[in-house]
LOROVEX-184826 format. One record per residue: residue in three letters; x, y, z of N, C-alpha, C in turn. Coordinates in nm, 2 decimals. Each point is the difference from the previous one (the first is absolute). Last residue first. Example, Ala and Ser with C-alpha at 12.3 -4.5 7.8 and 13.67 -1.06 7.14 Angstrom:
# LOROVEX-184826
residuo, n_east, n_north, n_up, ca_east, ca_north, ca_up, c_east, c_north, c_up
ser, 1.28, -0.22, 0.71, 0.09, 0.11, 0.00, -0.08, 0.11, 0.08
ala, 0.03, -0.57, -0.01, -0.09, 0.12, 0.00, 0.09, 0.12, 0.00
//
This chain:
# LOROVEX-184826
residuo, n_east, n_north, n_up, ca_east, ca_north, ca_up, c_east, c_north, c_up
unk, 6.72, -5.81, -4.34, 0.14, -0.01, -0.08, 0.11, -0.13, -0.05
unk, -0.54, 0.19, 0.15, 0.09, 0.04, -0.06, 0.13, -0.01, -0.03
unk, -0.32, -0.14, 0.42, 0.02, -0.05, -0.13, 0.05, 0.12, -0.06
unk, -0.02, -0.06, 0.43, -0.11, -0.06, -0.01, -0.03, -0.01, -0.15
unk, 0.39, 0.19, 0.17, -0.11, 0.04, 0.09, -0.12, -0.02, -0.06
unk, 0.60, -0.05, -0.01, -0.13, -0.04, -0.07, -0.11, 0.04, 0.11
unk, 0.38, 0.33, -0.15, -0.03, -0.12, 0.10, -0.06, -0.04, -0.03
unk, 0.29, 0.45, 0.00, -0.05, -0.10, -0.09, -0.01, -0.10, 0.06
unk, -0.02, 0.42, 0.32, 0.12, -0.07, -0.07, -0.08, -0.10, -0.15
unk, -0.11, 0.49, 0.31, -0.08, -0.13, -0.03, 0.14, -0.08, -0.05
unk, 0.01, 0.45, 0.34, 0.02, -0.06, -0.09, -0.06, -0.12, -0.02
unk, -0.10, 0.46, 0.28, 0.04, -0.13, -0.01, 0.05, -0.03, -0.13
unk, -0.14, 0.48, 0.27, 0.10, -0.07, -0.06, -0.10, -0.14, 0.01
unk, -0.15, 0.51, 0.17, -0.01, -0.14, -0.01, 0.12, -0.08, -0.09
unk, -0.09, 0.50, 0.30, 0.04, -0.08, -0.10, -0.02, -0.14, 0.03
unk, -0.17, 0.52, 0.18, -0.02, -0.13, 0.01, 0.09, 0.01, -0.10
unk, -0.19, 0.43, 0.31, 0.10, -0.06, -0.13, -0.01, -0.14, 0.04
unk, -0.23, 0.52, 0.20, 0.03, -0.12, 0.06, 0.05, -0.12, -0.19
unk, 0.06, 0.47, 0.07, 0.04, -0.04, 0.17, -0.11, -0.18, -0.02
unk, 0.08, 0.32, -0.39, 0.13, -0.10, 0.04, -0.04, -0.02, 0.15
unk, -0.34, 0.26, -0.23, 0.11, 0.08, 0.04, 0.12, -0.10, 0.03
unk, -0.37, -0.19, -0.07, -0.05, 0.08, 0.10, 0.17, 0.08, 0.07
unk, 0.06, -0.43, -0.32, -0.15, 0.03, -0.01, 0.03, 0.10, 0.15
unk, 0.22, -0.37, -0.33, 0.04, 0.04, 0.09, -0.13, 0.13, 0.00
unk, 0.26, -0.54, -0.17, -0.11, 0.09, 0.02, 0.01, 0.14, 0.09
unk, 0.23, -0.47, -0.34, 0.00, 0.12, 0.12, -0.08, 0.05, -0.04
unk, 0.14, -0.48, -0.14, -0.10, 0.13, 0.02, 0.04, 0.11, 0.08
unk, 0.12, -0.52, -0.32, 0.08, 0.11, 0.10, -0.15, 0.15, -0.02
unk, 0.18, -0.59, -0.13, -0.11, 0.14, -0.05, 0.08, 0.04, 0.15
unk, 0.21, -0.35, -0.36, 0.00, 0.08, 0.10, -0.08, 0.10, -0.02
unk, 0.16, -0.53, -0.16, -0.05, 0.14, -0.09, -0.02, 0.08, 0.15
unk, 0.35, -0.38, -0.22, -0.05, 0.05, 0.10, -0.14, 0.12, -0.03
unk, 0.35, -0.27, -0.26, -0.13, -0.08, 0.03, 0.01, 0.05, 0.12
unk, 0.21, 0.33, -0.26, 0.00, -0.10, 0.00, -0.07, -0.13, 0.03
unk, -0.14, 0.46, 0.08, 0.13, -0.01, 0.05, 0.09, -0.10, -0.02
unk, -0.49, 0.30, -0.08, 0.03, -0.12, -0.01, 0.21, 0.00, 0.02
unk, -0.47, 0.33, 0.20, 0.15, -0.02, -0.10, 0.06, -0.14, 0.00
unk, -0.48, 0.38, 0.18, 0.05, -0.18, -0.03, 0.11, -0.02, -0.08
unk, -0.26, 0.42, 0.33, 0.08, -0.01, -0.11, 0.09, -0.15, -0.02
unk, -0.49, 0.34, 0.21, 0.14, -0.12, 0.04, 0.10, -0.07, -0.15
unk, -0.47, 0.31, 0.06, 0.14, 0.06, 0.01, 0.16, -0.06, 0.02
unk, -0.48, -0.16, 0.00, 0.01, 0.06, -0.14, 0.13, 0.07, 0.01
unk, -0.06, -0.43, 0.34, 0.00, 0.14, 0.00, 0.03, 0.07, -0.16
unk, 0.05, -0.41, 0.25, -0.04, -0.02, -0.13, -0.10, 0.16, -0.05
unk, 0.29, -0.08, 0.44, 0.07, -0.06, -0.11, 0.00, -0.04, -0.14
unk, -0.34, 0.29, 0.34, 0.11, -0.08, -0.01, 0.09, 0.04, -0.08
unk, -0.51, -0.06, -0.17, 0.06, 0.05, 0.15, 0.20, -0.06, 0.02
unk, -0.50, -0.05, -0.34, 0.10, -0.05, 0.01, 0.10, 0.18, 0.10
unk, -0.50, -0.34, -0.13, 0.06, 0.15, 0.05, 0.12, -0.01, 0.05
unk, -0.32, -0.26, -0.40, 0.03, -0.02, 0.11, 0.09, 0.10, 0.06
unk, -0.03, -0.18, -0.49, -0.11, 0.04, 0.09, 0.08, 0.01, 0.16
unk, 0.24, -0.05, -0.45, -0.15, 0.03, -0.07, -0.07, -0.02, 0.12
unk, 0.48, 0.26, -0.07, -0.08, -0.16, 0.12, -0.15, 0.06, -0.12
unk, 0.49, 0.11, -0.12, -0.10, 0.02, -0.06, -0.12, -0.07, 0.06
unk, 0.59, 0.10, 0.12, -0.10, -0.09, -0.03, -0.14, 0.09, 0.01
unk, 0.55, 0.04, -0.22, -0.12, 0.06, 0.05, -0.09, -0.08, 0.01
unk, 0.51, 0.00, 0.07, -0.09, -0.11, -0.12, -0.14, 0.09, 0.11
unk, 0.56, 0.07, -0.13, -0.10, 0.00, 0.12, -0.12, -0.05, -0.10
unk, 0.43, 0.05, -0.22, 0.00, -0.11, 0.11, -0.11, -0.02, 0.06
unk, 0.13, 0.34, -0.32, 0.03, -0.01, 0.09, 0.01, -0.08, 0.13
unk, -0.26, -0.02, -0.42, 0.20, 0.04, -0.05, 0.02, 0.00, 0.14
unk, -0.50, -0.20, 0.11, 0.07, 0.16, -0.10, 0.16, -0.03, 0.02
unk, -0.46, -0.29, 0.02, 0.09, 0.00, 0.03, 0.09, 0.09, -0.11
unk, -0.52, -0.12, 0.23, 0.08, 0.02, -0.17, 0.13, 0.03, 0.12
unk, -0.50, -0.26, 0.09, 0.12, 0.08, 0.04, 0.07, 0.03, -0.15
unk, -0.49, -0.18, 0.25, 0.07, 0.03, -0.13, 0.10, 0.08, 0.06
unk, -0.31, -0.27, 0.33, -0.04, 0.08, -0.12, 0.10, -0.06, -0.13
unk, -0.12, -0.16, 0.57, 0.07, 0.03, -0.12, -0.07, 0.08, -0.10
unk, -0.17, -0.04, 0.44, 0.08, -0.17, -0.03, 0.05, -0.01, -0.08
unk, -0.11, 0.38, 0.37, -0.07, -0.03, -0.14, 0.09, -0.17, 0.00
unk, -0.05, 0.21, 0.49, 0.06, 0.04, -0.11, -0.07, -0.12, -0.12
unk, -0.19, 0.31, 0.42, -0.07, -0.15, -0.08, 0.09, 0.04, -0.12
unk, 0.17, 0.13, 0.49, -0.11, 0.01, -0.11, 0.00, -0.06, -0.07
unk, 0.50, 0.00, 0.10, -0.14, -0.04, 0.10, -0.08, 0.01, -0.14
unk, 0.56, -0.11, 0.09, -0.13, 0.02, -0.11, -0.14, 0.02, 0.12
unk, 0.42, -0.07, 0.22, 0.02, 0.10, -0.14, -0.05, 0.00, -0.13
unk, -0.08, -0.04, 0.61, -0.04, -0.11, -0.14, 0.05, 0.15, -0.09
unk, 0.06, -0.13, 0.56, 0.06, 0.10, -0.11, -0.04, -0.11, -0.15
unk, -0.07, 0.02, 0.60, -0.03, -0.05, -0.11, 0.00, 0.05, -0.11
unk, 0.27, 0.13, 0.43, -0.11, 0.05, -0.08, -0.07, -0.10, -0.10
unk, 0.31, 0.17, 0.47, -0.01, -0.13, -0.06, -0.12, -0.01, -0.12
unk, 0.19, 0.49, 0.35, -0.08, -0.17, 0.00, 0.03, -0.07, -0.14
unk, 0.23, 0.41, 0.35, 0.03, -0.10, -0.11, -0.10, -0.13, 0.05
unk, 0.02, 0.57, 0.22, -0.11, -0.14, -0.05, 0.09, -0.08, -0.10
unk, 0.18, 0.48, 0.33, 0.02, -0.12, -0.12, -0.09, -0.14, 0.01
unk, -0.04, 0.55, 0.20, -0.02, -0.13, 0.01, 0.02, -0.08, -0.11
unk, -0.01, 0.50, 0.06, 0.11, -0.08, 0.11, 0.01, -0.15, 0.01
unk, -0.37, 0.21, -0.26, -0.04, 0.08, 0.14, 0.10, -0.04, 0.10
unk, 0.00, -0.31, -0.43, -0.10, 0.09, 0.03, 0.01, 0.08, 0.15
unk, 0.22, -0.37, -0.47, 0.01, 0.09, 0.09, -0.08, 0.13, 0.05
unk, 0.08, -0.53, -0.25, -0.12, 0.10, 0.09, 0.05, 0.10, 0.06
unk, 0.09, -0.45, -0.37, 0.13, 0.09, 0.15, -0.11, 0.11, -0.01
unk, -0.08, -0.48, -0.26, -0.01, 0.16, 0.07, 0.04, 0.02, 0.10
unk, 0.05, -0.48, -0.34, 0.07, 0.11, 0.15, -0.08, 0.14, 0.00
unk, -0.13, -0.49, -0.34, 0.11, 0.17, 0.04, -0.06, 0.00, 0.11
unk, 0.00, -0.48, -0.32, -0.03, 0.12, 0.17, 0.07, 0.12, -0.03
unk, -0.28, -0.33, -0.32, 0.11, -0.03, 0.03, -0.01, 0.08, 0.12
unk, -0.36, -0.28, -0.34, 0.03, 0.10, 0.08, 0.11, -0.01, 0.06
unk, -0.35, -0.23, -0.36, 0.18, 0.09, -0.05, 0.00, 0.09, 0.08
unk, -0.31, -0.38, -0.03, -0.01, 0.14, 0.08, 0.11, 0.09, -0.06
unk, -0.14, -0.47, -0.31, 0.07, 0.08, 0.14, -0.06, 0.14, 0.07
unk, 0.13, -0.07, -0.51, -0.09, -0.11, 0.10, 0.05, 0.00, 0.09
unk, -0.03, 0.27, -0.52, 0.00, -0.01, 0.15, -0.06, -0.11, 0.10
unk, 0.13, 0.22, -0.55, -0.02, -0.09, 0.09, 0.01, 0.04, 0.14
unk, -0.06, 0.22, -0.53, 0.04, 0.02, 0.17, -0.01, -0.06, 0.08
unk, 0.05, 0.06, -0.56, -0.08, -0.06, 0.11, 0.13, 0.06, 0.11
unk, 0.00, 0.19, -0.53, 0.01, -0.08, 0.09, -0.09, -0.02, 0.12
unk, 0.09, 0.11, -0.59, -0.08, -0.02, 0.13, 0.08, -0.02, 0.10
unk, 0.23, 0.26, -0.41, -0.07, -0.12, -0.02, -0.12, 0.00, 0.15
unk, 0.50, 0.21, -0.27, -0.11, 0.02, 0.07, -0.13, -0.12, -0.02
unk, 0.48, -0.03, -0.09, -0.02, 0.16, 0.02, -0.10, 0.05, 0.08
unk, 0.14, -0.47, 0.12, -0.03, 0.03, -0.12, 0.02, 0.17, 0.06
unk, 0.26, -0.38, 0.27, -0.17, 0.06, -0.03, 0.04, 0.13, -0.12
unk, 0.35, -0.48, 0.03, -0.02, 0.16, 0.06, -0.14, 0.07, -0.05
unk, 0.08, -0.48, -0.01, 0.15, 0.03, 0.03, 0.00, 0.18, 0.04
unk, -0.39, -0.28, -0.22, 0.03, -0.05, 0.09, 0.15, 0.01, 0.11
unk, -0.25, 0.18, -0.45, 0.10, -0.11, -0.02, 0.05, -0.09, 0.15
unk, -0.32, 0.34, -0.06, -0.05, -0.03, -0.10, 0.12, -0.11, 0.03
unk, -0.28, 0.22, 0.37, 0.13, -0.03, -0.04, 0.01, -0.07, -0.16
unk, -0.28, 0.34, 0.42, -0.05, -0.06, -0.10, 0.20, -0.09, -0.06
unk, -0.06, 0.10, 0.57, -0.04, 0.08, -0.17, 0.01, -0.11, -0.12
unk, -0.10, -0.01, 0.57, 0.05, 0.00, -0.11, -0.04, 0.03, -0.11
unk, 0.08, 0.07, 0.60, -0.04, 0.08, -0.13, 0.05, -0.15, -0.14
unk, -0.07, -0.12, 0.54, 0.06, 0.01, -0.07, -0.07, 0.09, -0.16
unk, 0.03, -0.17, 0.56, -0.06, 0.10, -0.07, 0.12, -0.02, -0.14
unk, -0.17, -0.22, 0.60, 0.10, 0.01, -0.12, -0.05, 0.10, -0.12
unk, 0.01, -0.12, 0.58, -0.08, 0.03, -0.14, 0.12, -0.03, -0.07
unk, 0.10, 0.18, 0.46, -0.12, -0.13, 0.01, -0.06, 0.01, -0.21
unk, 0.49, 0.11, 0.30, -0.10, 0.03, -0.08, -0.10, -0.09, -0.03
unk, 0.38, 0.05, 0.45, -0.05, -0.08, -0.14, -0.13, 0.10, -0.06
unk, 0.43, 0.25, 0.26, -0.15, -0.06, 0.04, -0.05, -0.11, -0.12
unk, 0.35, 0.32, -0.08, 0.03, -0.08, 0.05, -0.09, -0.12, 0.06
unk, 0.01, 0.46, -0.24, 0.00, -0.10, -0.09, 0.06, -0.16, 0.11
unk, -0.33, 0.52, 0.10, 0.10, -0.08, 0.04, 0.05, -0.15, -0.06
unk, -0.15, 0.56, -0.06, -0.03, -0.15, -0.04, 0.14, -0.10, 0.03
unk, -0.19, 0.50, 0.21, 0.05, -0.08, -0.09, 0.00, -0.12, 0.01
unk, -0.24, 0.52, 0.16, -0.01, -0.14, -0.05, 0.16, -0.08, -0.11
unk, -0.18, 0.51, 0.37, 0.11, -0.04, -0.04, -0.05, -0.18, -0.09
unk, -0.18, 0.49, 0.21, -0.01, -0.16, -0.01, 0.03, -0.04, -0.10
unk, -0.01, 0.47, 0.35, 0.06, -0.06, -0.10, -0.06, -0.12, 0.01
unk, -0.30, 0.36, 0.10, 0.06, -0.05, 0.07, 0.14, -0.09, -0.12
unk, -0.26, 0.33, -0.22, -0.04, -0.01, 0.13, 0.11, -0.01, 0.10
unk, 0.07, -0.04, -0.46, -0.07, 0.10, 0.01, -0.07, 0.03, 0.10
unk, 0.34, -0.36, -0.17, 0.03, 0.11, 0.07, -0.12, 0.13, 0.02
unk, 0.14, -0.50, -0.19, -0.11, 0.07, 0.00, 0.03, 0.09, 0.13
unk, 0.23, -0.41, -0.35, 0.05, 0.14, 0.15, -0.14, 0.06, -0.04
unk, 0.15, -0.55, -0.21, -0.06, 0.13, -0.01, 0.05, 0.08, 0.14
unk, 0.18, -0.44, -0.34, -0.01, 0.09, 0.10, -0.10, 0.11, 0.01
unk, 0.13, -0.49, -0.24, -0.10, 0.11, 0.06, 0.05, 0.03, 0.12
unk, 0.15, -0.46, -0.39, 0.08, 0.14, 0.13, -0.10, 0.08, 0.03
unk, 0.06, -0.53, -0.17, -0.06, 0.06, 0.00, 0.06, 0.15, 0.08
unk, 0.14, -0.43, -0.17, 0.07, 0.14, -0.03, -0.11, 0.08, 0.02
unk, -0.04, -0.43, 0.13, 0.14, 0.03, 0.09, 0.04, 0.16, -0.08
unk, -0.35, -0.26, -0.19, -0.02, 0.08, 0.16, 0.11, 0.05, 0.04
unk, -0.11, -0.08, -0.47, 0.09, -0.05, 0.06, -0.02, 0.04, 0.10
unk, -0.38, -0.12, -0.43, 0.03, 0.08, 0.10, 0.18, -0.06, 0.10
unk, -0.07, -0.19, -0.53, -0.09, 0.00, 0.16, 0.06, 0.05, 0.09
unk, -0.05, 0.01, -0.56, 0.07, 0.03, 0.14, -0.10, -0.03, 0.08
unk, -0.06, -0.23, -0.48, -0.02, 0.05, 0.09, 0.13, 0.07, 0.11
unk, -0.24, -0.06, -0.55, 0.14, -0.04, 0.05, -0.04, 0.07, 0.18
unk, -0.29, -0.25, -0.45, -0.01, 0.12, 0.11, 0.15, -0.09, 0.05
unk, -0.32, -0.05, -0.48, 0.09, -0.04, 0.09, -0.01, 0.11, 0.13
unk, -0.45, -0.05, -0.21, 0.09, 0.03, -0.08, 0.12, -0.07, 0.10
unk, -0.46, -0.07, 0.06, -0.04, 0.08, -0.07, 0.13, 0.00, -0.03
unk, -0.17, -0.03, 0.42, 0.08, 0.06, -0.04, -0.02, 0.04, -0.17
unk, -0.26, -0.21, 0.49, 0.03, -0.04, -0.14, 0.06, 0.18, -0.07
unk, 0.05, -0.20, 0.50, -0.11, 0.03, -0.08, 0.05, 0.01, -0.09
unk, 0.21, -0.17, 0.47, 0.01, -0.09, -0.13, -0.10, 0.06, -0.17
unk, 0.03, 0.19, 0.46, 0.14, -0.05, -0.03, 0.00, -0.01, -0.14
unk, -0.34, 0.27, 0.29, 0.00, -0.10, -0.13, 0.19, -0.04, -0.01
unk, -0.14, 0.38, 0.28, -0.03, -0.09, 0.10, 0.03, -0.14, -0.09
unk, -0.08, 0.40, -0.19, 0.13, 0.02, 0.03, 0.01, -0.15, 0.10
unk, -0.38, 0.18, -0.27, 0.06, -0.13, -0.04, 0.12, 0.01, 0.09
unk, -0.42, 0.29, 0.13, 0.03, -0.01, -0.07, 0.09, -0.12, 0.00
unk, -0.31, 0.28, 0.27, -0.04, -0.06, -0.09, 0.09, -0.03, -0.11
unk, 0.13, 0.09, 0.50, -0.03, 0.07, -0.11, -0.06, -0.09, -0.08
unk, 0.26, 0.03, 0.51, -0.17, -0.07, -0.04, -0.02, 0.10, -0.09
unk, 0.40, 0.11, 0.25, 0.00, -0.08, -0.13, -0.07, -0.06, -0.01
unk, 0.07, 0.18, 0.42, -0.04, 0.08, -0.08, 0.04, -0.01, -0.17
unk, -0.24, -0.27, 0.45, 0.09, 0.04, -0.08, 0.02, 0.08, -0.08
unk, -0.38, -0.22, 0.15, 0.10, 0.03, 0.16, 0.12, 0.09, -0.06
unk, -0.48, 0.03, -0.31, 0.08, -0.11, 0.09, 0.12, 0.07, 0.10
unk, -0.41, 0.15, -0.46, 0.01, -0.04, 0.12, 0.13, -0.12, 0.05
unk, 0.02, 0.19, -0.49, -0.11, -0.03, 0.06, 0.08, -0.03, 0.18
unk, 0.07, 0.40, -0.42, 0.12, -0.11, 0.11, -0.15, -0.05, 0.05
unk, -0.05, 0.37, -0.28, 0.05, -0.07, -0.06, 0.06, -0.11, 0.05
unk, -0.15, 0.37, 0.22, -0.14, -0.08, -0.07, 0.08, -0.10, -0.08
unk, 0.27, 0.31, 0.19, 0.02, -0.12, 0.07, -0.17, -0.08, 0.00
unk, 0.24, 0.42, -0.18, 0.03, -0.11, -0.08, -0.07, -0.10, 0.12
unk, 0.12, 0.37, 0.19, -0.05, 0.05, -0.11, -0.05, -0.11, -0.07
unk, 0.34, -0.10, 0.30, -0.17, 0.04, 0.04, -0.11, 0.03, -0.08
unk, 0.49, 0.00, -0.11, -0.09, -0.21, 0.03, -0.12, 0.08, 0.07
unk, 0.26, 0.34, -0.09, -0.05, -0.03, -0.14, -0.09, -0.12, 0.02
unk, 0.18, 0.19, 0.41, -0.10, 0.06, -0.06, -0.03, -0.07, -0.12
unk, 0.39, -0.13, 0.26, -0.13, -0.08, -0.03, -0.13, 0.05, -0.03
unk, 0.48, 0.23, -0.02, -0.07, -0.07, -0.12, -0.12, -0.12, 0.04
unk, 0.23, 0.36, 0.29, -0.12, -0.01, -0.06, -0.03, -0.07, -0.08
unk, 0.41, -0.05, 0.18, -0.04, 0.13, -0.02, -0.10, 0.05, -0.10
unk, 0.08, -0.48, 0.06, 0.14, 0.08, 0.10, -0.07, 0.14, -0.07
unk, -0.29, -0.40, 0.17, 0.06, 0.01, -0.10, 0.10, 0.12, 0.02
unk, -0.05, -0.28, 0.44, -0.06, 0.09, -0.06, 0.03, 0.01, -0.19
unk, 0.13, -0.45, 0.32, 0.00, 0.17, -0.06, -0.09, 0.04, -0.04
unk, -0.10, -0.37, 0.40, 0.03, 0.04, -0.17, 0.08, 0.15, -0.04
unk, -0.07, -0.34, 0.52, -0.05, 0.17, -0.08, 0.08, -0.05, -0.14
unk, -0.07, -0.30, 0.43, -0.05, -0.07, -0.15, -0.05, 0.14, -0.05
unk, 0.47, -0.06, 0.31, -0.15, 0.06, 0.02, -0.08, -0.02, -0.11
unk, 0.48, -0.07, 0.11, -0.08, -0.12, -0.01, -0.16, 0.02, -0.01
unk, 0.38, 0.28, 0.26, 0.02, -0.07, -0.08, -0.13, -0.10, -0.06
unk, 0.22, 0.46, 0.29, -0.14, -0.08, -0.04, 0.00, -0.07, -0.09
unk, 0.35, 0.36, 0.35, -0.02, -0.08, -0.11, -0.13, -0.11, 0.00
unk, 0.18, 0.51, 0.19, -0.09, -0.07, 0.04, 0.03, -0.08, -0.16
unk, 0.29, 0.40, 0.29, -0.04, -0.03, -0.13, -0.06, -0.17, 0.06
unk, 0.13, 0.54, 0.16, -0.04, -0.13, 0.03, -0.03, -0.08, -0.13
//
């Protein structure tokens, strides 16, 4: 039998435990409905800088996650790029000439909006197929609003948050590669013998986002 549910006001879950770390941490987040109420500038479009800044802004349409959680029941999550995205988001870095980000230097984390999209769970339990309709965010918990990054021979560019709990796509494990004026983070995760696994993808593009370029 299989049962579909569309439209239900359910959130993801963080994907395999990582909302322990945002718990742990979560004297650091003041009270509210949402789960981006942080003490910090990410919300600041316009805050003071201090140097040049070259921006990407988040691409929804490349957004990818998938997870399998097989250690029970199967449950199956993917991201669906077709639904509108509510939000916007953009990383930028320090820029000395204004044409390509420095070796190393600061950057910022913008966010505005809900930045929520949709996955799909597919539910499989006891002969029974469940597909519901998910509210899906690929930033939660109280993300930081920038630091300091360096940029390695290799294209990828390591970021250095000076606050705030980073999950995801901004995951200590997630890997940022610049691709031309594209930059791309990417995560896998995998945890409890391979039976239950995640990946995240998006891409940012070069763009203006409230100043830097």
């Amino acid at each position: 039998m299989t049962r579909f549910a569309a439209g239900r006001p359910r959130f993801l879950p963080a994907a395999l435990g990582l909302a322990a770390a945002c718990a742990a941490l979560a004297a650091a987040c003041k009270e509210g409905t949402g789960a981006n109420q942080c003490f910090n500038d990410r919300f600041d479009t316009f805050r003071a800088d201090g140097t040049r800044l070259l921006a990407f802004a988040l691409m929804p349409k490349t957004i990818s996650y998938h997870s399998l959680d097989v250690r029970r029941d199967t449950i199956e999550q993917t991201w669906d790029t077709i639904p509108k995205y509510w939000g916007g988001a953009c990383l930028r870095f320090q820029s000395s000439d204004s044409v390509r980000i420095d070796s190393a230097g600061v950057f910022q984390f913008f966010m505005s909006g809900d930045n929520v999209g949709t996955i799909w769970q597919r539910t499989v339990a006891r002969d029974q197929v469940w597909n519901d309709s998910l509210g899906g965010q690929i930033f939660t918990g109280c993300d930081g609003d920038g630091g300091r990054f360096r940029l390695r021979p290799d294209s990828t560019i390591l970021l250095d948050w000076g606050n705030g709990v980073q999950a995801r796509i901004f995951d200590a494990a997630a890997v940022h590669k610049l691709a031309g004026d594209t930059l791309w983070s990417t995560l896998a995760v995998r945890a409890y013998g391979d039976s239950a696994r995640a990946t995240w993808r998006a891409g940012w593009i070069r763009a203006y986002c409230g100043e830097g370029l």
